[in-house]
C-alpha positions, 0 to 999 in steps of 0.5 A: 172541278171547282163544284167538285172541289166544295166538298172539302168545305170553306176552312179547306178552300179558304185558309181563314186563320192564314187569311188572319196570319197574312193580315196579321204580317202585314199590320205588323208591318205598318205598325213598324215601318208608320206608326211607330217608325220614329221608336226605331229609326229616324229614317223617311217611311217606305215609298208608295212603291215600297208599300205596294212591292210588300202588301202584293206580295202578301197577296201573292202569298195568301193565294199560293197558301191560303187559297184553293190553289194550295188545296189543288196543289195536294190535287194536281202536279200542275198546281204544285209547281205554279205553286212554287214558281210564285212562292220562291221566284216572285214573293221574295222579290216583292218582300226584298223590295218593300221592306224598308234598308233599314229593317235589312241593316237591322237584321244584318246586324243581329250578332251571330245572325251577322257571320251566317247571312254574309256567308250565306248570301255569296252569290256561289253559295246562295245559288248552289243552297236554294237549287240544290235544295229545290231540286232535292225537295222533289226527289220522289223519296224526298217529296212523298215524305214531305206530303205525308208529314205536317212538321215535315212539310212545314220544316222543308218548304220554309228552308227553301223559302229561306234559300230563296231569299238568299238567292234574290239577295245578291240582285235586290239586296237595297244595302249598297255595300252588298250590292257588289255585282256588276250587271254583267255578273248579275246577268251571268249569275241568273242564267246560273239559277235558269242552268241548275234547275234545269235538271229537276224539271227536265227529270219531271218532264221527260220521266215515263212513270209517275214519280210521286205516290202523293198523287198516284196512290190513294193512300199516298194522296189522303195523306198528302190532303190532310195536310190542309184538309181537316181530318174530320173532314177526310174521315166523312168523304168517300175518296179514291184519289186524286183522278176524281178532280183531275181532268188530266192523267197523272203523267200527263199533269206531272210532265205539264208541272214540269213544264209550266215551272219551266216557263214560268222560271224562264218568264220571271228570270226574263225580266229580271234580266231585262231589268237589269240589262236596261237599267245597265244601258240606261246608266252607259248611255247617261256617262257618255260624254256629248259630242262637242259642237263645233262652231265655224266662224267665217271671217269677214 
């Protein structure tokens, strides 16, 4: 496949100006929160820990966005949902992590910004918006719409993005006041996210058709790969669809996206819970009191 895949050339496989982009976000970042820190703020620089949680996510998000697996995303189902298991499951997270409280209290500062973001990140509503919206996305209508417009595809994708911070917060959040669940509410809060996108996985799986013109039909399809595809590019290659890079059917790599999102949730909301359950224990463990010693003396 991977041979096959170099007729769309290096600008289609490579992302450079999002490589430039992602450079771009992550110097912006040491410039803020090193270089120039003291111009904002007279709190410490990130920890090494902070730094790495940032720049791994960047990493994660030039490959889900700048590498072939977005040009295999327009290719194969499959690719898509790994796609956006990583994109909204794991690189929020790591970006939460990494960007220094006192960047998040600025941002939650931000009059008018203030009122929307406290709203928004309820836990309810926060988990009601990213999974009614991830599952709304991959309604067919939805979904074959998004893969044939630009604006559209970049409009939709970066809400849920959004959505998906929103989702994190209540568990990551590193402002102390926000952080009012307790670990037995934030373990019951992430069986909720696993519980609400059950259903737009199990339609995916479990459909006998292919749902999604953007990788059954042709036309459909070179819509959906000008998307990252120059179009002078497109024009020169005689294409008939998706099949000539798949090694599997197309129901077959729908019910398998399906499936891999499905674990890979599972995977990413296992250890979460397990961080969080440990860390909970740990903390029991530490406030148990010791058992008093009991010293015998014997009279002489």
């Amino acid at each position: 496949m991977w041979l096959e895949l170099q007729i769309f050339g290096f600008r289609a496989l490579w992302s450079p100006y999002y490589l430039l982009f992602v450079i771009a976000l992550g110097l912006l970042y040491y410039l803020i929160t090193i270089t120039f820190r003291e111009r904002f703020t007279d709190k410490a620089r990130p920890t090494s820990k902070q730094l790495i949680y940032f720049y791994t996510g960047l990493v994660i998000l030039y490959l889900i966005k700048g590498s072939p697996i977005d040009l295999l995303s327009h290719i194969m189902f499959t690719s898509h949902m790994v796609q956006m298991s990583l994109y909204y499951l794991v690189f929020p997270i790591l970006i939460i992590k990494g960007i220094p409280e006192w960047i998040w209290r600025s941002v939650f500062s931000v009059p008018g910004l203030k009122q929307v973001l406290h709203l928004l990140t309820k836990p309810l509503i926060a988990l009601l918006l990213f999974n009614g919206l991830f599952s709304m996305y991959h309604m067919p209508v939805i979904f074959d719409f998004a893969k044939a417009n630009v604006i559209a595809h970049a409009v939709i994708t970066t809400v849920i993005l959004a959505a998906a911070f929103l989702v994190w917060w209540p568990i990551f959040t590193p402002i102390k006041e926000m952080d009012k669940l307790s670990p037995l509410m934030k373990i019951g809060y992430i069986f909720a996210n696993g519980v609400l996108i059950t259903p737009a996985c199990g339609l995916i799986i479990f459909s006998g058709h292919s749902l999604y013109a953007t990788y059954s039909e042709t036309s459909g399809w070179i819509q959906a790969m000008s998307l990252c595809v120059p179009q002078s590019v497109l024009n020169g290659l005689p294409l008939t669809g998706p099949e000539m890079f798949s090694p599997i059917p197309v129901l077959e790599d729908q019910q398998l996206g399906g499936i891999l999102m499905k674990i890979m949730q599972e995977i990413v909301y296992g250890f979460v819970l397990a961080r969080i359950f440990f860390g909970w224990f740990n903390k029991s463990v530490d406030k148990v009191d010791p058992m008093p010693s009991t010293n015998t003396t014997t009279e002489a």
